[in-house]
N, C-alpha and C positions, 0 to 999 in steps of 0.2 A: 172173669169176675169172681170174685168171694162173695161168696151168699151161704148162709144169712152174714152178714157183716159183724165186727167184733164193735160191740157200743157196752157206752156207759152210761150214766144218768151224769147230771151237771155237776151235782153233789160231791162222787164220789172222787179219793185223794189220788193226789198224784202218786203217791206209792202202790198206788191197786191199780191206778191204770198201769203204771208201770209194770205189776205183777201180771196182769190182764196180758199186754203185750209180749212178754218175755212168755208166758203159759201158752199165749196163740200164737206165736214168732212170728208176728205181726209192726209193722213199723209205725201202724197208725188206727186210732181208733175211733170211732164215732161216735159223738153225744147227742143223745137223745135224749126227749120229755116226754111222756106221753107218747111213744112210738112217733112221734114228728124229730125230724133232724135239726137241731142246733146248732152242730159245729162238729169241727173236725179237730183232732190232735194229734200233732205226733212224735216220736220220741224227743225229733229235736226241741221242738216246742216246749218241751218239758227239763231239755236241759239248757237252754240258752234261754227261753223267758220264764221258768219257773226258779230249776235249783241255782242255776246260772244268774236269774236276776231279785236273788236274795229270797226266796218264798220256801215254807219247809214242803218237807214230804206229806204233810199233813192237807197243805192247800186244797182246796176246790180244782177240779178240772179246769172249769169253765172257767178259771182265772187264767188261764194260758191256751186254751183254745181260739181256733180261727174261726168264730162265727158268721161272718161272711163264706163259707163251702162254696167253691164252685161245683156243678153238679154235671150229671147229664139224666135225661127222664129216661126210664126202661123201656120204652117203645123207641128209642132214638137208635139210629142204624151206626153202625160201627164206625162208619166217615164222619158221624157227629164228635165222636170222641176223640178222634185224632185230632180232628181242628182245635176241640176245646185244650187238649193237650197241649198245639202246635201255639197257641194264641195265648197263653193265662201261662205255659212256662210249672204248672201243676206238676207231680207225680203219682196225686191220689185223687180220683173222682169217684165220689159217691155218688152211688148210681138209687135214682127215687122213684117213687110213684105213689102217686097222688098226695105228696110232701113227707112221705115214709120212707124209709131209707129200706132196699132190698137186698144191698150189694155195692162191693167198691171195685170198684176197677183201677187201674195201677198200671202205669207208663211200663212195667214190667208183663204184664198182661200181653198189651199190645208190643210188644219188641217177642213175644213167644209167638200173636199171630203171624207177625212178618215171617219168622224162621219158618213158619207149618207153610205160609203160601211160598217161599221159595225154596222149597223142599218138596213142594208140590209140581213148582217152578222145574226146579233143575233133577227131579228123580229120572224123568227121560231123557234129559241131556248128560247126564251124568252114567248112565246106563249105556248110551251111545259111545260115548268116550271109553268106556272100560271093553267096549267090543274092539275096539281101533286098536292095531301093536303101537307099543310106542314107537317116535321118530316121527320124522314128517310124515305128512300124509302121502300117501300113495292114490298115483292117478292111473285110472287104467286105461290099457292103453299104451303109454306111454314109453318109450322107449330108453334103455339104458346103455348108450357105448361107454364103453370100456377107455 
């Protein structure tokens, strides 16, 4: 997760957010009012319904953000976000508590923990394999005529 999260207020232009994101090489931002979450933005949204659907650089955010976020709460266990993930078809969940945004998590996130458990997975398997000569396996034992 990224914490603390890249936001912006409602207000501010699509060319700051866009400076915002390209500064945090970030693909998405969140807007907030008051420390409570609003919406989500992100670059596509800014070029397909902002500059793409006739609006300047000068626009309001909140004219091209998704205020509907789907979210996950900070006390939710890691299985909750894959499902939310697996179900809504997402790539960015802002992660809240108690309707304040802490962190976003990112389909990207989770495709890093996978690689850590099966790296965790296959380090002793992997380890085992590089002790073995190459070629078949060898049974002992076993006898070889000629």
């Amino acid at each position: 997760m990224t914490a603390p999260p890249v936001s912006v207020a409602p207000d501010v232009s699509l060319l700051e957010v866009t400076r915002l994101m390209t500064e945090s090489a970030v693909g998405s931002v969140l807007v907030v009012d008051d420390g409570v979450l609003r919406g989500i933005v992100t670059d596509r949204d800014i070029a397909v319904r902002g500059l793409g659907g006739g609006l300047g650089p000068e626009a309001p955010v909140d004219a091209v953000m998704s205020a509907k976020a789907v979210t996950v709460d900070a006390d939710d266990d890691l299985q909750v976000a894959y499902g939310v993930f697996r179900r809504t078809g997402v790539r960015r969940l802002p992660v809240v508590d108690g309707g304040r945004a802490v962190g976003v998590l990112t389909i990207d996130d989770l495709l890093l923990d996978v690689f850590r458990q099966l790296a965790d997975l296959l380090g002793p398997v992997a380890w085992s394999v590089l002790q073995e000569p190459p070629g078949p396996p060898s049974a002992v034992g076993a006898r070889h005529d000629p």
